[in-house]
N, C-alpha and C positions, 0 to 999 in steps of 0.2 A: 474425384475432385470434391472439396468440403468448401459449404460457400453458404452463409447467410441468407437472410431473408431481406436484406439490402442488397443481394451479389456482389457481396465482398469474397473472393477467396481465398480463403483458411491455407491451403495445400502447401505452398512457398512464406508462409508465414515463420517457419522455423528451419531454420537452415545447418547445415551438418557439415562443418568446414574438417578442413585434417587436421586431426586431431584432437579435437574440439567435441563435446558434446554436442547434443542439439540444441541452440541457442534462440532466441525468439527475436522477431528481425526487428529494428528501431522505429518504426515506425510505432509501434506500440510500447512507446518508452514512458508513456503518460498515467500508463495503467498499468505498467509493472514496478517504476516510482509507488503509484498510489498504493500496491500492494504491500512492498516492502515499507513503507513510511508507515501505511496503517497496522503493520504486522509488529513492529519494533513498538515503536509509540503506545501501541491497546496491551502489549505486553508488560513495559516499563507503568504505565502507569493503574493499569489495574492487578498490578502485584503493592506498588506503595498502595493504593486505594484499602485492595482488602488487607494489606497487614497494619493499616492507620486503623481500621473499623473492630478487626476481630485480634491483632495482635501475632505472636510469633504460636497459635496451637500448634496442636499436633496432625492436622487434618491439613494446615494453610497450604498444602500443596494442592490437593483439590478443590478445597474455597478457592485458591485462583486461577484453579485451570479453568472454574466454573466460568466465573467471575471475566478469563480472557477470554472464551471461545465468546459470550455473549459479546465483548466491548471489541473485537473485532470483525464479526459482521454486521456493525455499526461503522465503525471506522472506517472501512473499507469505502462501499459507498460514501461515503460525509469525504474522504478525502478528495475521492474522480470527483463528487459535485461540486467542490469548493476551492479545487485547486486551480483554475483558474482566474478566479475573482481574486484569491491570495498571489498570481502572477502579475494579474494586475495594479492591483494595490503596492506592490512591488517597483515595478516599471514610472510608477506615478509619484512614489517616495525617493527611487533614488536619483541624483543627477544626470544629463546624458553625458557619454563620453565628450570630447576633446577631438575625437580621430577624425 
């Protein structure tokens, strides 16, 4: 069994349906969001960043890989810590339902 240092356990965390890969279970939907947002996002725009600064060389593919491995393990973290506040801020701008 795999289990934290809260005793959370790891073990049924990823589940292997038919036919299906192994898939990570919903409860952890907050931080695989944050990954995928922060993975997309630190991509898109530290490719405009470095080719606004240094232009189309002949190198720009590794000036941005440089350029993305740094601005995503920034992003990453900045997204789980702030995406909350941004749910908030959310919930408090729009209307409530009707229902």
């Amino acid at each position: 069994m795999f289990s934290d240092s809260k005793g959370i356990n790891f073990e049924n965390s990823f589940s292997c349906e038919r036919g299906n890969p192994k898939l990570i279970d919903r409860k952890y939907q907050h931080i695989v969001f944050a990954f995928f947002m922060a993975l997309l996002m630190s991509c898109l725009m530290s490719f405009v960043i470095s080719v606004f600064n240094v232009g189309f060389v002949n190198n720009i593919f590794f000036i941005w890989l440089k350029a993305w491995s740094l601005s995503f393990t920034i992003a990453f973290p900045a997204v789980v810590i702030v995406s909350p506040a941004v749910r908030k801020l959310v919930s408090l701008t729009l209307k409530q339902g009707e229902n």
